[in-house]
Structure formats: structure tokens, C-alpha cells
C-alpha positions in Angstrom: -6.4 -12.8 -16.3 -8.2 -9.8 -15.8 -11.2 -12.0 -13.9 -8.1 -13.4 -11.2 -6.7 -9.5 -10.6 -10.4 -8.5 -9.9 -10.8 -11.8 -7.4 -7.8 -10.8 -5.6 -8.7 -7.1 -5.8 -11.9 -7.9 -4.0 -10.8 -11.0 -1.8 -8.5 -8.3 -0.4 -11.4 -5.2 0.0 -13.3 -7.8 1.6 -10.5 -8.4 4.4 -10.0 -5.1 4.9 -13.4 -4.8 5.6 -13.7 -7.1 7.8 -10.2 -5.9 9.5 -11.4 -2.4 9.6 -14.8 -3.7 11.2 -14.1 -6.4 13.9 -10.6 -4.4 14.2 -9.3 -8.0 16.0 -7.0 -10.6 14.4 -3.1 -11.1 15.4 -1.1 -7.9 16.2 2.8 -7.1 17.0 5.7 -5.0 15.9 6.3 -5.3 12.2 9.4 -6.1 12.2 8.5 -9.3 14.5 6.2 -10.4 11.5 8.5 -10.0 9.3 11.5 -12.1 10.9 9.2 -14.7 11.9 7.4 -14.8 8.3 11.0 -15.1 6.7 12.4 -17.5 9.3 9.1 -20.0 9.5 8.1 -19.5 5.7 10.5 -18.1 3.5 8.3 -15.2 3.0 9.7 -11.9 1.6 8.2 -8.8 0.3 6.4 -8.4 -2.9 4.2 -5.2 -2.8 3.0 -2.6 -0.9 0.3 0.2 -0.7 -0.9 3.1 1.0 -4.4 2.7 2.4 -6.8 5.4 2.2 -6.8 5.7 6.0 -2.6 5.8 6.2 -2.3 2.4 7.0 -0.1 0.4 4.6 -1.0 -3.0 3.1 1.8 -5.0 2.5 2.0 -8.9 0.7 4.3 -11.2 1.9 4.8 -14.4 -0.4 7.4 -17.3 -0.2 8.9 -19.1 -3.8 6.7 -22.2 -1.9 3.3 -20.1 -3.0 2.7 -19.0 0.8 1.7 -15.8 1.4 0.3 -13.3 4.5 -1.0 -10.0 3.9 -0.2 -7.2 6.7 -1.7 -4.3 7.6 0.7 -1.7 9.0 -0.4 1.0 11.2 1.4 4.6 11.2 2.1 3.5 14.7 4.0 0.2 13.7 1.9 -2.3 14.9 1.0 -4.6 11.6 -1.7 -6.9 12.1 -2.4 -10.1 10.2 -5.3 -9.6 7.7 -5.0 -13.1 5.7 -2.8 -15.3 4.7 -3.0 -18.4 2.2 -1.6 -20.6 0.0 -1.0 -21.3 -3.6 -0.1 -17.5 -4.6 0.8 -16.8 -8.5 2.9 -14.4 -10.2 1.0 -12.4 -12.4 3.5 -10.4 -15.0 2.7 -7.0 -14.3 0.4 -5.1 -17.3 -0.1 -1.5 -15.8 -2.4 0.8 -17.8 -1.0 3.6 -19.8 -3.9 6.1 -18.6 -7.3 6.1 -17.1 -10.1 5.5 -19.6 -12.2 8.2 -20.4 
């Protein structure tokens, strides 16, 4: 489990990277993505978090196993960094404090 959280931990670095660097890829109002990603796909909300720059990454993922990861801009222009399919649940294990 722990080898699947760090694939996804670095599959997403990896597209913010290459977001951040070619800074191209689809862009709109957020709340246009998210209509059309609920209307087309059934896609709703599932997690969000800051980015160190104050841009916020948010997951969208549908019961179907799509999913689209935006990035949000403080201005409120989200762009599409991925999307995919075949998107598990994993039960949420947070740990109790940092190791030492």
C-alpha cells in the first residue's frame, strides 16, 4: 500500500512539474470544470491541497474510477494537470506524528 501512495505521490510531483514548467494544458473558470466534469463524468470532489506556491490541487473522481486533477489558481482559473482512469479508494491511515 504504502509503494501505491508513494506512486501517486510522485505521478502527481511529476505533473506539477511539468505544469509548473511548460505552464500550458487546458484552462477556464473553475467552476466551468467542475459542472462539466460532474455533467460528462459523474466526477465530484475527493481532496484538496494547498500548493506551496498558493495554488490549490484539487482530485476529482467519479464512482466509474475516472478522475481529473485541477490546479486552481488564486485568480480562479483551474487548469487541467491529468486526468485518468481506474482510480482506487485507499482507506485513509494518517500518521500520528512525524518520525524523529
Amino acid at each position: 500500500m504504502l509503494r501505491i501512495l508513494t506512486s501517486v505521490f510522485a505521478l502527481t510531483s511529476l505533473a506539477l512539474v511539468s505544469f509548473s514548467a511548460s505552464a500550458q494544458g487546458v484552462c477556464s473558470e473553475r467552476a466551468k470544470f467542475v459542472d462539466q466534469l460532474a455533467v460528462n463524468y459523474a466526477e465530484n470532489t475527493v481532496g484538496l491541497g494547498l500548493v506551496n506556491n498558493g495554488n490549490v490541487l484539487e482530485i476529482l473522481v467519479s464512482k466509474n474510477g475516472t478522475w481529473t486533477i485541477l490546479v486552481t489558481k488564486p485568480t480562479g482559473i483551474s487548469c487541467v494537470v491529468a486526468t485518468g482512469e481506474a482510480w482506487e479508494k485507499i482507506p485513509r491511515n494518517l500518521a500520528s506524528e512525524p518520525a524523529a
